[in-house]
C-alpha positions in Angstrom: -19.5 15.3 1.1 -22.3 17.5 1.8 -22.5 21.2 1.1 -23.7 22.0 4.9 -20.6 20.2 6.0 -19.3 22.0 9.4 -16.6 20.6 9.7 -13.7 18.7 8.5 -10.9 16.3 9.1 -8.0 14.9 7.2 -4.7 13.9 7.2 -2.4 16.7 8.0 -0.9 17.9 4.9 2.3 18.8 3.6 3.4 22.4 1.6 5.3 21.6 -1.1 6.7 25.0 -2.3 7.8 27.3 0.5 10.0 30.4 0.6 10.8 30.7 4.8 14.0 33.5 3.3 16.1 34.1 6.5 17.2 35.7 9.4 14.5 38.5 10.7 11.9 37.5 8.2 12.1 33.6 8.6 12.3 33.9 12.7 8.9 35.4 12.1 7.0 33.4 8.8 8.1 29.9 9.9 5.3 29.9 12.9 3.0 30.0 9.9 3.7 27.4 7.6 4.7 25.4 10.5 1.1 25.8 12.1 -0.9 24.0 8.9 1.9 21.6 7.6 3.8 18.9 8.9 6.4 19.2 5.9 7.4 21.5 3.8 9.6 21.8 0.6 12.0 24.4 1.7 13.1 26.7 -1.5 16.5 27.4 -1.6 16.5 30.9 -3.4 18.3 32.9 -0.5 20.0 35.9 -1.0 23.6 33.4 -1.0 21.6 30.3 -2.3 21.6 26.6 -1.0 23.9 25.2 -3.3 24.9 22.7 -1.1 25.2 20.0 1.5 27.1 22.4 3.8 24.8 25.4 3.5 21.6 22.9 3.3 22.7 21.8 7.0 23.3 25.1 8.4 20.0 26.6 6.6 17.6 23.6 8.0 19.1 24.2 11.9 18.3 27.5 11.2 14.6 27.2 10.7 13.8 24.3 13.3 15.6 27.2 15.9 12.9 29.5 14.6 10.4 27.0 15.1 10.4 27.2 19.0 8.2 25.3 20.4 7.0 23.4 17.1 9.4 20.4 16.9 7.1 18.1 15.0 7.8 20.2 11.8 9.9 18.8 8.6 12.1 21.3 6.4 12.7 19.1 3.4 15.6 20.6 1.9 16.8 21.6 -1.9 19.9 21.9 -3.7 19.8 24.9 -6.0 21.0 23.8 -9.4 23.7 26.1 -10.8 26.4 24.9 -13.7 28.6 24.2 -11.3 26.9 22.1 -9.2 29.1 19.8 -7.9 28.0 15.8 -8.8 29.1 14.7 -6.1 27.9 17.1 -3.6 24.5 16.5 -5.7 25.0 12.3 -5.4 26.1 12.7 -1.4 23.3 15.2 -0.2 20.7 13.0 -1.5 22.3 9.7 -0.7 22.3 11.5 3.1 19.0 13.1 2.7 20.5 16.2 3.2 18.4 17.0 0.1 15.0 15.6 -1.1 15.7 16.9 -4.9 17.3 19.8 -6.6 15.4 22.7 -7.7 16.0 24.3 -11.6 15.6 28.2 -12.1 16.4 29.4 -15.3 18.5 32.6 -15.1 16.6 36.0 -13.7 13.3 34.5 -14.1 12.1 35.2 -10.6 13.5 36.8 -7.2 17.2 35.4 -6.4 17.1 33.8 -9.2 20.5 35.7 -10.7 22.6 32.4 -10.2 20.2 30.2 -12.4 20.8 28.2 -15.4 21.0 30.1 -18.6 20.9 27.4 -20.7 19.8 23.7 -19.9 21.8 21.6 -21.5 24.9 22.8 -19.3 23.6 20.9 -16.5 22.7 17.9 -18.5 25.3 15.7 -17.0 23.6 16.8 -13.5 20.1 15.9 -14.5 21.6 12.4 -16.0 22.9 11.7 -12.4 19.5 12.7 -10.8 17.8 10.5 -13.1 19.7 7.7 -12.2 19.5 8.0 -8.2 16.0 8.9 -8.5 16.3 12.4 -7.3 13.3 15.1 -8.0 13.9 18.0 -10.2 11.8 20.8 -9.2 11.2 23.6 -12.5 10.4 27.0 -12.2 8.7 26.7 -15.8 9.0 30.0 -17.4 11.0 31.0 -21.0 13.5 34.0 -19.7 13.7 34.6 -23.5 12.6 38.7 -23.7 10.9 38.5 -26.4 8.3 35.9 -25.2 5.5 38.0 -24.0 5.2 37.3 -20.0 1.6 35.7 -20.0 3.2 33.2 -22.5 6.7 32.2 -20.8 4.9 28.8 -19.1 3.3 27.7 -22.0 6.5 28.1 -24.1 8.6 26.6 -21.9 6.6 23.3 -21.8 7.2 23.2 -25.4 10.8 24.4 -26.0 12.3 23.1 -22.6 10.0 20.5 -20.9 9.0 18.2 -24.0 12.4 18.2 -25.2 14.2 17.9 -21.5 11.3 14.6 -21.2 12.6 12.6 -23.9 16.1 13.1 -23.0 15.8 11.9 -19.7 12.3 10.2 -19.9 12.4 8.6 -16.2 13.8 11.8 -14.4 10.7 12.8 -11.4 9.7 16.6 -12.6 7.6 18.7 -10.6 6.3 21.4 -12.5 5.9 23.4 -10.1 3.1 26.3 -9.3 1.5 25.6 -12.8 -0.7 28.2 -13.9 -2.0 27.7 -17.4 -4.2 25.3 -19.2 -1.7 23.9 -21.2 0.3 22.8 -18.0 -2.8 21.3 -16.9 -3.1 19.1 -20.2 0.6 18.8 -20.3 0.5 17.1 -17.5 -2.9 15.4 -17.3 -1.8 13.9 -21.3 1.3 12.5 -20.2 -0.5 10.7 -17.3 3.1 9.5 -15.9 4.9 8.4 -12.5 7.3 10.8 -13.5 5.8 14.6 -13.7 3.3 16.1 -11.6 2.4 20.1 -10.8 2.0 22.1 -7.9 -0.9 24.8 -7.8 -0.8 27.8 -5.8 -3.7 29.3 -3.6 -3.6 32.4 -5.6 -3.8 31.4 -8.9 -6.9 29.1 -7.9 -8.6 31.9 -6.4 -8.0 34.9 -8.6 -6.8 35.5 -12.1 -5.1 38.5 -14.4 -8.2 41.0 -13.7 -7.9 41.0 -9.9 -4.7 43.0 -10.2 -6.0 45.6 -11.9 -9.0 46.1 -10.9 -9.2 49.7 -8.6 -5.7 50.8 -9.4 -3.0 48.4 -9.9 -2.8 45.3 -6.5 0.8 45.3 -5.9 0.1 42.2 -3.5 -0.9 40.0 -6.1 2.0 40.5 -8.1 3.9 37.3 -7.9 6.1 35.2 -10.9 4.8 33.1 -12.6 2.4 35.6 -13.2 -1.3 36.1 -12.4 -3.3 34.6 -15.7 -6.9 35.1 -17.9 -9.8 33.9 -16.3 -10.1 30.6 -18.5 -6.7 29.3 -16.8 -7.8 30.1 -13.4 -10.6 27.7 -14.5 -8.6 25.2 -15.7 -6.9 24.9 -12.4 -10.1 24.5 -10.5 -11.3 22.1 -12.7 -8.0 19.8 -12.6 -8.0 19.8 -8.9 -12.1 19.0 -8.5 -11.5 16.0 -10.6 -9.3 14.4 -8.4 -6.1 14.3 -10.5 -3.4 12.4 -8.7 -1.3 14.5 -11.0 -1.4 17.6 -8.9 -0.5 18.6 -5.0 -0.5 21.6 -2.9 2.0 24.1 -3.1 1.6 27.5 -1.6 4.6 29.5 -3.2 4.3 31.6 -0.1 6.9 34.3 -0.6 7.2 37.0 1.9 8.7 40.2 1.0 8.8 43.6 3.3 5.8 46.0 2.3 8.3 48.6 1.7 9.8 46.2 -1.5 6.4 45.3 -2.3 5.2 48.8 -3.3 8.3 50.2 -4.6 9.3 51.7 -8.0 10.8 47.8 -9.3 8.5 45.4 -6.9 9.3 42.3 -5.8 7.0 39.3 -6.8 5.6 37.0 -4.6 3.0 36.8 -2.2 2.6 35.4 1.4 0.2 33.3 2.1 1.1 31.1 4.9 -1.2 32.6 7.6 -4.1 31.3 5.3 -3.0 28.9 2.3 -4.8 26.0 3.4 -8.3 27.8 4.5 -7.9 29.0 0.9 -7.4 25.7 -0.8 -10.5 24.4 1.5 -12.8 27.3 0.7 -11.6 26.5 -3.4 -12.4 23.0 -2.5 -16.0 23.8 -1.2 -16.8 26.3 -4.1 -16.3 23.4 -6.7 -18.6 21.2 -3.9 -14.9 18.7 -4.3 -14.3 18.3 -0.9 -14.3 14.7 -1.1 -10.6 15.4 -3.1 -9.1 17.7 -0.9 -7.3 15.0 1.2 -5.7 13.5 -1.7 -4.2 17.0 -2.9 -3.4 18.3 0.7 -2.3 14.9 2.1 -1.4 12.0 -0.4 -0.6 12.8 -3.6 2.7 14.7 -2.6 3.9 12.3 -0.6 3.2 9.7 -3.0 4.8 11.4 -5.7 8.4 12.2 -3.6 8.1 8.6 -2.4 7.4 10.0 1.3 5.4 7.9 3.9 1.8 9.9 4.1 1.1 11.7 7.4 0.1 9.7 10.5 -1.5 13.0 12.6 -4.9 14.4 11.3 -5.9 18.7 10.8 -9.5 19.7 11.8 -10.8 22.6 9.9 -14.3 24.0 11.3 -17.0 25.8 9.4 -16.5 29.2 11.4 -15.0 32.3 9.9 -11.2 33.3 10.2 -10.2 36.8 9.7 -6.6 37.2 8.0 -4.3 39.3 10.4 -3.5 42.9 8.5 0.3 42.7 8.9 3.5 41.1 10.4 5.6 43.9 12.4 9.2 42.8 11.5 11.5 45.4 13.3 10.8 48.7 11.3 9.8 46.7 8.8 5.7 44.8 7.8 4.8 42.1 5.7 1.3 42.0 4.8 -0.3 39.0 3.9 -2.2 37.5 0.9 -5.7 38.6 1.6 -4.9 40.8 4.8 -7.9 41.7 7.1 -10.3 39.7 4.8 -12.4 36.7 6.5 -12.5 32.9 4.9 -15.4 30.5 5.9 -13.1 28.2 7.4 -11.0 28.1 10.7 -8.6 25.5 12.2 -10.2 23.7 15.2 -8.1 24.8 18.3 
């Protein structure tokens, strides 16, 4: 594709990491994803989390009611993996497609994350049964161990969790999700397998370590995993301008109010939503790869989960698109990844 290219058209694509939270905040975030994606992976880190089939139901009406008019959008749901996870509950919401896999957060290692697996082999037994029915397991890949410096936590958890969780159960579907480092990139690019793939985040395409530091400390690109050096940031780019089927979009939007943002102990996470997908394109342009952003929007997700591919089609225009400054939320705001700044690319209306 040419680098004059004005405009664009592909399959519409599908978010694969989402955090839509709940009442207040999710009756005014959904509208966002919803806009850009047909489906989304639905994280299921709430305040109580979605631990199962009953709470999965109620939790899914709830954002299709906040969807209004939108009734073409998917909430693919996930069961939050705790050690008491029911099997059954685990076997009967995907049997019903009440869930389309089972996310794993190792304990404290990002927000609501307080009910999450302190160590993996207690939940062995679950992981056995989702290898068996075929049900993804989604990794927030980070060591919680203190003494692992935080830059290092995704690297050491491929090799002191992943690699040995992989040849216990070598045909469970991982998704390694918002991978961040070079070594996830190898990881997963050296395993070449129908059975692990990554998701990569806007963010961590567009900026690395420096661009929170730079002019006082960015509390709004504080997010978990965290922001890395510049040589991972370029590992990303490069995996995704090859054309990897290994790898597929995932935003990691995660809204939080500004007031929690800047306080003395701020939250991590940052909300893209209202621009994730002009980001990926613009990414997609820089490394003049435009010819593989379909396949990491559109297909390789899908393909991956075992999903049919999108039938409807997303035209994105050459023409700048200026990021709104805030969200008002009651008394409360949510500013957004990049707020006020202007992308090359809009969404033909």
């Amino acid at each position: 594709m040419s680098k004059l290219l004005k405009k664009i058209t592909i399959i519409k694509p599908d978010d694969w990491h989402v955090h839509l939270r709940d009442n207040e905040i999710l009756k005014k975030v959904s509208q966002y994803t919803g806009k850009f994606y047909k489906r989304a992976i639905i994280m299921p880190n709430l305040d109580q989390p979605i631990t199962n089939c009953f709470r999965s139901i109620s939790y899914r009406r709830r954002i299709l009611n906040s969807m209004k008019s939108n009734t073409q959008f998917q909430p693919l749901m996930i069961c939050y993996l705790t050690e008491k996870t029911s099997p059954k509950e685990l076997k009967q919401g995907f049997s019903e497609k009440i869930f389309v896999g089972a996310k794993l957060y190792p304990n404290y290692s990002t927000t609501n994350s307080k009910y999450g697996v302190k160590n993996i082999k207690d939940i062995y037994h679950l992981l056995k049964i989702m290898e068996k029915i075929k049900m993804p397991l989604l990794i927030h890949g980070e060591e919680i161990d203190p003494n692992i410096d935080i830059y290092d936590r995704e690297a050491k958890f491929i090799e002191n969790t992943l690699k040995p969780l992989r040849k216990k159960f070598p045909e469970l579907k991982i998704i390694l999700e918002h991978v961040t480092t070079e070594e996830a990139v190898s990881y997963i690019e050296e395993s070449d397998s129908i059975y692990l793939a990554g998701t990569i985040t806007p963010h961590h395409l567009m900026l690395n370590r420096n661009n929170m530091f730079i002019n006082g400390i960015q509390p709004y690109l504080y997010c978990l995993p965290i922001l890395k050096r510049k040589k991972h940031q370029i590992a990303l780019r490069t995996v995704i301008s090859s054309g990897s089927k290994h790898f597929f979009l995932g935003s990691d939007t995660a809204p939080h109010f500004h007031k929690n943002k800047i306080d003395v102990f701020g939250c991590a996470g940052i909300f893209n939503a209202p621009s994730s997908l002009l980001c990926y394109v613009s990414v997609f342009e820089k490394m003049n790869s435009l010819k593989h952003l379909q396949s990491f929007c559109s297909e390789n997700g899908p393909n991956f989960y075992n999903m049919p591919i999108n039938k409807e089609t997303i035209t994105l225009v050459k023409k700048p698109h200026k990021i709104l400054k805030k969200i008002d939320i009651g008394n409360n705001v949510i500013v957004p990844f990049l707020a006020g700044e202007k992308l090359d690319w809009s969404i033909e209306t």
